[in-house]
C-alpha positions in Angstrom: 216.7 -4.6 36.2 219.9 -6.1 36.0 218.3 -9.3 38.1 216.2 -9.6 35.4 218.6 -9.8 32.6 221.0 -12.1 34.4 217.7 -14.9 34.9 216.7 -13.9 31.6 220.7 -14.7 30.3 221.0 -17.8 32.3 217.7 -19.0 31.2 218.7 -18.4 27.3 222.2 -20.7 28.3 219.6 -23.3 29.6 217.6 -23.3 26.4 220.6 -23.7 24.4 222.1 -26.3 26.5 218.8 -28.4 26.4 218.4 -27.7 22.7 222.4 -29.1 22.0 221.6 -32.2 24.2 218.8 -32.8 21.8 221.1 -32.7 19.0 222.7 -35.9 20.4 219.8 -38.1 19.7 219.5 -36.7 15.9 223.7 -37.7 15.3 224.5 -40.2 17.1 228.6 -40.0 16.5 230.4 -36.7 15.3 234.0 -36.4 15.2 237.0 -35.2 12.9 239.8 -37.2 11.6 242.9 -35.3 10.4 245.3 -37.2 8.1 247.9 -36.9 5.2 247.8 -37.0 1.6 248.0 -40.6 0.3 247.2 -42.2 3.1 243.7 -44.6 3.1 241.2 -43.3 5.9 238.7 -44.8 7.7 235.2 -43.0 8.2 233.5 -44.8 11.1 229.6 -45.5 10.8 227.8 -47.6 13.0 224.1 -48.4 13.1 222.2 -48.8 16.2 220.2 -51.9 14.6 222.0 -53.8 12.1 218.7 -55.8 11.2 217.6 -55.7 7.3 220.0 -52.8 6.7 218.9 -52.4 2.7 221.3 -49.1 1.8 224.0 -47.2 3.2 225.0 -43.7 1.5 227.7 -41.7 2.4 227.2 -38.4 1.3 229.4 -34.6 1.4 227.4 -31.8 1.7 229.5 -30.0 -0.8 228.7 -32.7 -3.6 225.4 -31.5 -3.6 223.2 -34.7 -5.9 226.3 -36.7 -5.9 227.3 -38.6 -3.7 230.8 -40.3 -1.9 228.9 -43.6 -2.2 225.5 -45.6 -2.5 225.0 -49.2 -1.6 221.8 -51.0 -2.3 220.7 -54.3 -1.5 224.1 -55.5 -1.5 225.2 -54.0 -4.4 227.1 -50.4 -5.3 225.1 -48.0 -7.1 227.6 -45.8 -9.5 224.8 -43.4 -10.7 225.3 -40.2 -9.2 228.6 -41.3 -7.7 230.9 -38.3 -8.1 233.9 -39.1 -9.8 236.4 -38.4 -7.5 235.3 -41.9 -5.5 235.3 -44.0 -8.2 237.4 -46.8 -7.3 238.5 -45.4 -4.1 235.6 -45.8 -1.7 234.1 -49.1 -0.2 232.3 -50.4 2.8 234.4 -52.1 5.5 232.3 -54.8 5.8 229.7 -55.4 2.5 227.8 -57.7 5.1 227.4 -54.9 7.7 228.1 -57.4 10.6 227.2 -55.8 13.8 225.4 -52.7 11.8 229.2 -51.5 10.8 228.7 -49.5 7.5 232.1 -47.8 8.2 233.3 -46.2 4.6 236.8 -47.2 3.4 238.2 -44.3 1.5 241.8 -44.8 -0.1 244.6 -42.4 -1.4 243.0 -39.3 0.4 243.7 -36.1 -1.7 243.7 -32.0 -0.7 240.1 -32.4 -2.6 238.8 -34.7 -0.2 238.8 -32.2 2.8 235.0 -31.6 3.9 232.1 -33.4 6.5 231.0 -36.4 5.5 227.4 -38.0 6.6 226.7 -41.7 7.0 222.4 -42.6 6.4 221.2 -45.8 6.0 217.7 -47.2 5.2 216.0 -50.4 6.7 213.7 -52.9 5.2 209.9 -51.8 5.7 211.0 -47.7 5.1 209.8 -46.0 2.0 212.7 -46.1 -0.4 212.1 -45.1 -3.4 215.5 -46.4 -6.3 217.7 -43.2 -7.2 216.4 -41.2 -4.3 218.8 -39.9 -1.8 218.1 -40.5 1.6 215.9 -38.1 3.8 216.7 -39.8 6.9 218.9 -38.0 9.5 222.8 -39.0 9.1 223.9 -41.5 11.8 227.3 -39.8 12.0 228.9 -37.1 10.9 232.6 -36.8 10.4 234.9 -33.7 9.1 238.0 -35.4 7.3 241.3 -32.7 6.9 244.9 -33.2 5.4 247.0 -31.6 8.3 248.4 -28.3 7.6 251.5 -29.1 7.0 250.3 -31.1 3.7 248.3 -28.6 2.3 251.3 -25.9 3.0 253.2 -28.8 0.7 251.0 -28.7 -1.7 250.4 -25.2 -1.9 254.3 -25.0 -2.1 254.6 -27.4 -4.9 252.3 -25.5 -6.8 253.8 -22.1 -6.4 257.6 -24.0 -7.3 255.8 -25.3 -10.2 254.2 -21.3 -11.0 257.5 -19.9 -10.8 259.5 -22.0 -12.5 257.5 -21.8 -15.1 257.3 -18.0 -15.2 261.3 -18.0 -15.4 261.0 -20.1 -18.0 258.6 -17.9 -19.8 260.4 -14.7 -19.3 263.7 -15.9 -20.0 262.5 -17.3 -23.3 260.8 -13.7 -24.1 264.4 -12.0 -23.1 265.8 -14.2 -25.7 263.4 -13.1 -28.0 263.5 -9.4 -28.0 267.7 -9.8 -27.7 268.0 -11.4 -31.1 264.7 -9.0 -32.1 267.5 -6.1 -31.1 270.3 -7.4 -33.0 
């Protein structure tokens, strides 16, 4: 009985194993970048055949029908684009030389935490205008402000909530001492 169960446990690793090795042919790059507040990023996205590359969109899960950016036939597409890109976002290289549709993304923010997902589409697919792409992502890539910046922040913020709760209760002392007079 226990033979069984340690075949049958080694055989459930082997299926997992096998089934994670898959994986790597679906996303062909995951990784994480961890940076500070401020500071312009790089998301690196490269396809494996830069021939008649016709859009590129970077997407965030969390954005849900918006998206971090959409290119089309050499132009930006700002419908859809959630607002927090605008004017922050571009492609390193608009020509995609050498399939390189990395995304340029400047003055990260505390709002820009979150995975990322780089698709493209090529010239004979099905593409349909203002559709989002169905294809799988060609790379993935989970973007964090370090801890120490979001402790900042979250310290800024609570300065900012107590001195203004000082202010407010010392004004309301003030108040009911002239009330009492």
């Amino acid at each position: 009985r226990l033979k069984f169960s340690v075949i049958f446990g080694i055989h459930r690793i082997l299926l997992i194993v096998i089934f994670d090795l898959s994986m790597i042919h679906i996303v062909s790059s995951l990784s994480g970048i961890n940076t500070t507040a401020g500071q312009d990023v790089t998301l690196t996205c490269r396809a494996p055949n830069n021939n008649n590359i016709i859009v590129v969109e970077w997407s965030r899960a969390d954005l849900e029908s918006e998206y971090v950016i959409l290119y089309r036939d050499g132009h930006f597409v700002p419908d859809h684009q959630h607002p927090s890109f605008k004017n922050r976002v571009d492609l390193q290289d608009r020509q995609m030389k050498d399939g390189d549709v990395s995304l340029i993304l400047e003055n990260v923010t505390i709002d820009d935490n979150g995975t990322y997902e780089c698709r493209i589409f090529t010239r004979g697919a099905n593409c349909r205008k203002g559709a989002h792409l169905k294809t799988d992502p060609i790379s993935i890539i989970s973007l964090r402000l370090s801890k120490s910046e979001q402790l900042y922040f979250v310290l800024c913020n609570l300065s900012a909530l107590c001195y203004f709760l000082f202010q407010t209760r010392k004004s309301l002392q003030l108040s009911l001492d002239r009330k009492s007079l």
